[in-house]
C-alpha positions as CSV (number, residue, x, y, z in Angstrom):
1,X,0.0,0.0,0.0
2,X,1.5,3.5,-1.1
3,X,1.5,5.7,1.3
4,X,3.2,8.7,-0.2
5,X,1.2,11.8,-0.3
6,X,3.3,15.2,-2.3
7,X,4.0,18.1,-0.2
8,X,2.1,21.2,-0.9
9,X,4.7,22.8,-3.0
10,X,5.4,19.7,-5.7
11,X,1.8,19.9,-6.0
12,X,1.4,23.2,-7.3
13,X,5.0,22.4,-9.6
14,X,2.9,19.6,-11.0
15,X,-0.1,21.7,-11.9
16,X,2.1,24.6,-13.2
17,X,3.6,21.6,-15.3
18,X,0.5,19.8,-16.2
19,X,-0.7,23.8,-17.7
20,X,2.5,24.2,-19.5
21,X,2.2,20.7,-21.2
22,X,-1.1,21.2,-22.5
23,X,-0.4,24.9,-23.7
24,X,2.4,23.7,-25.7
25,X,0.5,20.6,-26.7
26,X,-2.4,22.8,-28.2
27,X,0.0,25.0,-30.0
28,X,1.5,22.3,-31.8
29,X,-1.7,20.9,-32.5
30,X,-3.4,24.6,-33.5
31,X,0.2,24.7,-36.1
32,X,-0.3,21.5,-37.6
33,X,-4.2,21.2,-37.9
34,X,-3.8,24.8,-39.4
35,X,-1.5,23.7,-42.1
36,X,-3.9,20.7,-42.9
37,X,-7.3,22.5,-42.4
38,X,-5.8,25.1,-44.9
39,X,-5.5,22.6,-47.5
40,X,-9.0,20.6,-46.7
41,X,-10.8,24.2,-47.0
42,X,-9.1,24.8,-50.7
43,X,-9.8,21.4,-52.1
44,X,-13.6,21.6,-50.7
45,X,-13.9,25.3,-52.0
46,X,-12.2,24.5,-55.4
47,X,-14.9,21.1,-55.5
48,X,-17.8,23.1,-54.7
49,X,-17.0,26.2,-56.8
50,X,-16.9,23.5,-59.8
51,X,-19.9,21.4,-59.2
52,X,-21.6,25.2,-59.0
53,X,-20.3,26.2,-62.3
54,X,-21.2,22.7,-64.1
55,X,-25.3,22.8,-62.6
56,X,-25.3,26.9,-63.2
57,X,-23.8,26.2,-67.3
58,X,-25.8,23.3,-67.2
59,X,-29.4,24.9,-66.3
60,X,-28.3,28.1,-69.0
61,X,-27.9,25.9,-71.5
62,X,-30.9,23.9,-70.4
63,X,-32.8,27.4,-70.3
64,X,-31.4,28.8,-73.8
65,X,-32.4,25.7,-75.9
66,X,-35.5,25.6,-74.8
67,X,-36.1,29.0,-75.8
68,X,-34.7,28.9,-79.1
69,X,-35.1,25.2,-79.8
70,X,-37.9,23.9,-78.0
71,X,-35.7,21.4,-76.8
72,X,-36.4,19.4,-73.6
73,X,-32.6,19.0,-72.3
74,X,-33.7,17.3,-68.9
75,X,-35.8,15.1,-71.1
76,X,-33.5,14.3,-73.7
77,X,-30.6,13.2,-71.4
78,X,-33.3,11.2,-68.8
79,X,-34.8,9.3,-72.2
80,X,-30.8,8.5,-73.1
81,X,-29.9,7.3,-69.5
82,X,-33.2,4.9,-69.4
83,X,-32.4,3.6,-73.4
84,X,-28.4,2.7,-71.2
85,X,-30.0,0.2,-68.9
C-alpha cells in the first residue's frame, strides 16, 4: 500500500507543469491542424466552386435551348440514361 502523499509545493510544480504541457501541446496541434485545415478548405472550395459552375452552365444551357429550340434537355438526357439500362 502506497502511502506517499506530495508536499504542498510539488503539487502546485505539477499543476504549473500539467498547464504548461497542455499549452504547448495545443500549439503544436493549432500549427499543424492549421497547415492541414488550410489545405481541406481549398480542395472543398475548389470542389464546390466547380460542381456550382457545371449545374449553373448546365441549367443556361438547359434554359437557352428551350427558348430557341424547343428542346427538352432534362428530357432528352433522362430518355438517353433509361435507353443505357
Amino acid at each position: 500500500m502506497n502511502t506517499y502523499r506530495p508536499t504542498q509545493s510539488s503539487n502546485y510544480w505539477m499543476v504549473a507543469l500539467k498547464l504548461l504541457l497542455l499549452i504547448i501541446g495545443l500549439y503544436v496541434s493549432a500549427l499543424v491542424l492549421g497547415k492541414v485545415f488550410t489545405w481541406v478548405f481549398a480542395i472543398a472550395f475548389f470542389l464546390i466552386r466547380l460542381i456550382v459552375v457545371l449545374a449553373v452552365s448546365f441549367i443556361v444551357l438547359h434554359f437557352f435551348l428551350k427558348i430557341l429550340f424547343k428542346i427538352d434537355l432534362f428530357q432528352f438526357l433522362l430518355s438517353k440514361l433509361n435507353t443505357l439500362r
